[in-house]
C-alpha positions in Angstrom: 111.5 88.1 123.3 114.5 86.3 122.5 114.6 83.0 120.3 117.1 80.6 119.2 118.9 82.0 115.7 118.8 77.9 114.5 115.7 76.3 116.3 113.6 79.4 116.5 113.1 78.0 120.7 111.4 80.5 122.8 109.3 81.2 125.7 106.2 78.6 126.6 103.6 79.6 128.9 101.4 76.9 130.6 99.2 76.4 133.6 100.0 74.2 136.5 97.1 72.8 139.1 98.8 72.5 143.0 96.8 70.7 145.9 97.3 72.1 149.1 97.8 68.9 152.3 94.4 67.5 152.7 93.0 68.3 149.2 94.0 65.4 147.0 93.5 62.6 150.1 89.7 61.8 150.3 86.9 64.1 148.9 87.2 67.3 146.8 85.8 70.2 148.1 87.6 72.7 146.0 89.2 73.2 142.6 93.0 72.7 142.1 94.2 76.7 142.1 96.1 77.1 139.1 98.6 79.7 138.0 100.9 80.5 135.0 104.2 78.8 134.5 106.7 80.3 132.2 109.6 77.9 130.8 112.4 79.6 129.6 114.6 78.2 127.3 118.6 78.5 127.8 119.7 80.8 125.6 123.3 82.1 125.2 125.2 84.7 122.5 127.9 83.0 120.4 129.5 85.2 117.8 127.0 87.8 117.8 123.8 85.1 117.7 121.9 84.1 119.7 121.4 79.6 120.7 120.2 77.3 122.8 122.4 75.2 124.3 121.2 72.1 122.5 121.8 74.1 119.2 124.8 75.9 120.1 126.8 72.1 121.0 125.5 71.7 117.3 127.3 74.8 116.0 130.7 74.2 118.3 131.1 70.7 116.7 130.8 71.7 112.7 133.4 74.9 113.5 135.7 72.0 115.3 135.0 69.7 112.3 135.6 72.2 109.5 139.4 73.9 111.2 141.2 71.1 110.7 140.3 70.2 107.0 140.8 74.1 106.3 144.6 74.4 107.6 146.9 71.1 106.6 149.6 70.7 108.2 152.8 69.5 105.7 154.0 66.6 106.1 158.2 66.6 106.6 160.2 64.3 104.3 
């Protein structure tokens, strides 16, 4: 299973309850049926790692932050 490299995000598995028409108006004859709901986070590769998307916006602004102290540009007399 894959996980974010920064936030460690993965998989969550829940349940969910759904009423078929009818069931939730008036009396209740029968339980909710349940069944399993997997949420997937949104994962993408980015120089060989793996993010989420909330990380990898994260990751994207500190590389754009750190270029431009890196390489100055002279200034011409």
């Amino acid at each position: 299973m894959a996980r974010c490299s920064i936030c460690g995000k993965g998989r969550i598995i829940s349940t969910r309850g759904t009423h078929k028409r009818g069931v939730a108006g008036g009396q209740w004859k029968k339980k909710a049926p349940k069944s399993r709901k997997i949420f997937k986070p949104n994962l993408h590769k980015f120089q060989g790692k793996i993010y989420c998307v909330k990380c990898l916006r994260k990751v994207k602004k500190q590389l754009k932050e750190q270029k431009p102290a890196e390489s100055p540009v002279p200034k011409s007399a």
